[in-house]
Every structure is written in structure tokens, then in C-alpha cells.
DRENFI-566702 format. One record per residue (C-alpha): y, x, z. Coordinates in steps of 0.5 Angstrom, whole numbers, padded with zeros to 4 digits, always signed. Layout:
<pts>
YXZ...
</pts>
This chain:
<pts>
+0098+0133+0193+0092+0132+0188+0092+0125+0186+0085+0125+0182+0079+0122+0185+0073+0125+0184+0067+0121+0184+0061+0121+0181+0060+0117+0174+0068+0119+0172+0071+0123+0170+0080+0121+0170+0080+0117+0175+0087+0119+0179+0092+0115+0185+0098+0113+0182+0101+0114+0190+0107+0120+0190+0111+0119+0184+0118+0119+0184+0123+0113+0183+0130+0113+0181+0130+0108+0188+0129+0115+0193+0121+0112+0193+0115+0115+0192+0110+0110+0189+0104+0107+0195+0098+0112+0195+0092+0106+0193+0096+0101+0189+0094+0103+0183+0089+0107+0180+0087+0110+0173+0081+0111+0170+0076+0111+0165+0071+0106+0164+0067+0104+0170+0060+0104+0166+0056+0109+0170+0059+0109+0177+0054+0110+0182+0053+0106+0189+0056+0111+0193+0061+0111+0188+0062+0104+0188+0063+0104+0197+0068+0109+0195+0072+0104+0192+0071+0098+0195+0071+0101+0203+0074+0107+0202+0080+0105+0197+0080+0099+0199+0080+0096+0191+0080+0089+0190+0082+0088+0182+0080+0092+0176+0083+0092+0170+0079+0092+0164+0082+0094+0157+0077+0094+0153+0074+0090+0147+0070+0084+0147+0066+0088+0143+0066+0094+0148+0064+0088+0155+0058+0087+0148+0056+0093+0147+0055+0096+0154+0055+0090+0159+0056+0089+0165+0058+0096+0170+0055+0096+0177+0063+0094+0179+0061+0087+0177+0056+0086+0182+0061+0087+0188+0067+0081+0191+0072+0085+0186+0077+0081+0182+0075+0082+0174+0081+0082+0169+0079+0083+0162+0086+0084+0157+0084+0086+0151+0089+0090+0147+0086+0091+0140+0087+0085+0136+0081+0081+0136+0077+0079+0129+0071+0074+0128+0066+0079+0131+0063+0075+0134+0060+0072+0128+0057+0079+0126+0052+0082+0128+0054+0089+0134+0052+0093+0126+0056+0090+0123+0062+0089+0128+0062+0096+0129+0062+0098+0121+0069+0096+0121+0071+0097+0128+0068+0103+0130+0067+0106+0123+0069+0114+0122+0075+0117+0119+0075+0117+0112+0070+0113+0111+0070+0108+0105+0074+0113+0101+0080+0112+0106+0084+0118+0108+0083+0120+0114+0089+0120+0118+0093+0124+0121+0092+0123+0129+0097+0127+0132+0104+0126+0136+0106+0121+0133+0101+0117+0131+0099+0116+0138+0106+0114+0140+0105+0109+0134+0099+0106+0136+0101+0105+0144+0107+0102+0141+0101+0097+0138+0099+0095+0144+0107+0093+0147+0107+0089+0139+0101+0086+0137+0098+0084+0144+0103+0082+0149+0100+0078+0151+0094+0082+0154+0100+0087+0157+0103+0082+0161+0096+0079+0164+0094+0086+0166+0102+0088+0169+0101+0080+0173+0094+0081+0175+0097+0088+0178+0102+0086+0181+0098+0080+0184+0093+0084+0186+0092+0084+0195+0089+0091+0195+0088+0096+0190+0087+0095+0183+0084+0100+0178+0086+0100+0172+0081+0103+0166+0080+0103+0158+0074+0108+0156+0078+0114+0157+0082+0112+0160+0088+0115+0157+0091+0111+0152+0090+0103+0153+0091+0104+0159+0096+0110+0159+0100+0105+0156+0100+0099+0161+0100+0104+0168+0107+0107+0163+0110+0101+0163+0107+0099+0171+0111+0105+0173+0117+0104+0169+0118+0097+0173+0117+0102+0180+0122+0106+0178+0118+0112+0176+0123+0116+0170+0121+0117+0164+0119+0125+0166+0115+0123+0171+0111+0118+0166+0110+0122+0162+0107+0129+0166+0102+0124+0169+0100+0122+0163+0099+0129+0160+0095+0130+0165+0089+0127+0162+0089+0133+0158+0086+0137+0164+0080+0133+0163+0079+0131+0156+0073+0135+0154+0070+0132+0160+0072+0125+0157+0069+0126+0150+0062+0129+0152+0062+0123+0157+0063+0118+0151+0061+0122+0145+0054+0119+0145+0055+0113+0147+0055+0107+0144+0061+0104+0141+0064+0111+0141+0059+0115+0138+0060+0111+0131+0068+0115+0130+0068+0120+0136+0064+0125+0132+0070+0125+0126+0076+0127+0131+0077+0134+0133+0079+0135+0141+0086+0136+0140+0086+0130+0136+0085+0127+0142+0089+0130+0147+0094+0127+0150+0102+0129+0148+0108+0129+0151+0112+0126+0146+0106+0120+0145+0107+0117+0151+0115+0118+0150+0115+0115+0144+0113+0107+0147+0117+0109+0153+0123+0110+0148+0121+0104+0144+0120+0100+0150+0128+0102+0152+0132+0101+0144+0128+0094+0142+0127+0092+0149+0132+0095+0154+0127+0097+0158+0119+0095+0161+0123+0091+0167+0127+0088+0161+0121+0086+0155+0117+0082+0162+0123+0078+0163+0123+0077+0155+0115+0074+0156+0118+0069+0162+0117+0074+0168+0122+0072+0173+0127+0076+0179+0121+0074+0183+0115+0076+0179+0118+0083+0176+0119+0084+0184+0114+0082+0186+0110+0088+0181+0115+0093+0184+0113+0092+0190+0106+0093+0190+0107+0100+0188+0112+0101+0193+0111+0098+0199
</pts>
């Protein structure tokens, strides 16, 4: 079974249905969706969603100065829930000018006469550990607002494949769903990693950083997603265990379960 969705104005939008579980259950087709940025969605696209999939809620990972950058997408318009969870620390942007703001948010690799770093396996996993420790907050909000959501909820950042292959991850781990299977689906994304640059490269924000990464840097690795799933079960004792940590109760993680089981 293919779980990509292809609609126009996307390019790595997949169901999270049919994975495995250590329950002897797949996950629902429908409940959670993952995705790139929704910016350019058309209308037929848009129906596709809402009448056809039977979303309710997006998910929105970016930074306030992304939603400032490129406003509101064509979801925006629609009876959709809308959950905006950052997962970058934010600064004072606001208090800038978007020039400004992007200078240091968005600037290149090496610029200023830093060292480039270097944006391999682990650095990925380092990063995505990042969002478990420095927002927490935002991904407890983005897991309650799955696990409340009456319908589908798309779940997307601007690639789709790092923020958010962060908090499906974690969804997933909840669920069920072995490591293996979390991280096959998140390697996934790399089937479609040229797509996703050439959709970004010249768009604002991205086009201020995009340009000074090389493709492989930014293709997803096995051991990147391994490396927060693995953190999450030696600091934590597991997803399921750093929810309960933040006030989660027996009922809110079952409740999260079962929206992508039954």
C-alpha cells in the first residue's frame, strides 16, 4: 500500500495508516497525515482534503517568522482547525525588520566568519533532539492537538521532514509503532528530497540559507531519526513516558493512541 498523497501544490504529503504496532494493530489510514508546507495548495487540492480526507486540524511547525514571511495559505480559508506550535526558540523578531530577522535566523552556512557545520547524520539527530529539549512545550501542544482532533489532522513544517518527522515520531512511538517502522517512514522523505529543495530553494525564507547546503545534506538518514527516538527511551523512558513527565495523564496518552489506532 503507498501512503503518499499526491496532490498538486505538494510534494511529501504521506498517510500515516498501515504501519505496524507492537499491539498486533495497524495505524488508521486518515488520522494523521505528514506533509510539507501548505503555502501553494490548489483549490481542487484543497477539496481533496477537506471532502475527500476528511482533515479537520493542521498542525503548523513553522516560526512566527515563516507565518510572517509567507502569510496565510488557501487551508486558511476553510472551517479547518488551525494549531500553530513553533519549534525553534523564538527571539524578538518581531522587533526587527523580516531584513533583519532573516540575517540572523535564515543566514547562510559560514556566513559571519563561523565554520560551516557539518550537517550529517548526527547533527540532524542532534537537532531533532533540539526540539524534544528546547520546545517542549510546542510538542506537547502539536501531540494534544492530534489526539483531540475529530478528523484528520495534517501535521507539516516547510519540508516536511525534520520538525515534523520529529512530532509524527513521537505520535507514532505513542501508537505503537517500533522504532524500525519510524524510522523507515521517515527516510521515506528522501525519495522526494530534490523535489522538496527545488520547491523551496527560491522561496522566501529559504532561499537566504537553502543555497549553501548541498542535497545530501539535507536528505534524510536513518540514524538521525534513531538518534531522538533513542534519547527519548535513555532520558525519558520512552515518548509515552516524557508526556506523562509534562502532566499527560493514562487518559490523554489513550486518548492519542486511539486516534491513530481506532
Amino acid at each position: 500500500m503507498t501512503r503518499w498523497i499526491d496532490l498538486e501544490g505538494v510534494v511529501n504529503m504521506r498517510d500515516m495508516g498501515g504501519l505496524p504496532t507492537t499491539h498486533g494493530r495497524a495505524t488508521q489510514s486518515g488520522r494523521l497525515i505528514r506533509s510539507d508546507n501548505l503555502q501553494d495548495l490548489t483549490p481542487a487540492s484543497v477539496t481533496h482534503l477537506v471532502d475527500t480526507l476528511g482533515v479537520t486540524d493542521v498542525v503548523d511547525l513553522r516560526s512566527t517568522l515563516e507565518h510572517r514571511i509567507t502569510g496565510e495559505g488557501p487551508l486558511r480559508a476553510t472551517s479547518l482547525t488551525h494549531h500553530h506550535h513553533s519549534l525553534v526558540v523564538e527571539s524578538d523578531d518581531d522587533a526587527r525588520t523580516v531584513d533583519e530577522a532573516l540575517a540572523l535566523r535564515f543566514e547562510p552556512d559560514g556566513s559571519r566568519g563561523r565554520p560551516k557545520p557539518v550537517r550529517d547524520a548526527d547533527f540532524w539527530g542532534r537537532h531533532y533532539t533540539g526540539y524534544v529539549t528546547r520546545r517542549p512545550d510546542s510538542v506537547g501542544a502539536a501531540l494534544a492537538a492530534i489526539s483531540r482532533s475529530p478528523g484528520g489532522t495534517i501535521v507539516h513544517c516547510a519540508a516536511g521532514k525534520d520538525r515534523t518527522g520529529t512530532v509524527v515520531g513521537m505520535a507514532l512511538s505513542v501508537a505503537g509503532v517500533p522504532d524500525d517502522a519510524i524510522v523507515e517512514d521517515y527516510v521515506l522523505s528522501a525519495e522526494r528530497i530534490e523535489r522538496i529543495i527545488d520547491r523551496l530553494i527560491d522561496v522566501e525564507p529559504y532561499r537566504y540559507s537553502l543555497p549553501s547546503h548541498t542535497i545530501d545534506e539535507q536528505r534524510p538518514k536513518a540514524e538521525s531519526m534513531a538518534a531522538v527516538l533513542t534519547h527519548l527511551r535513555d532520558a525519558h523512558g520512552g515518548a509515552e513516558a516524557w508526556l506523562r513527565e509534562r502532566g499527560w495523564r493514562e487518559d490523554d496518552v489513550a486518548r492519542l493512541r486511539s486516534r491513530l489506532l481506532d
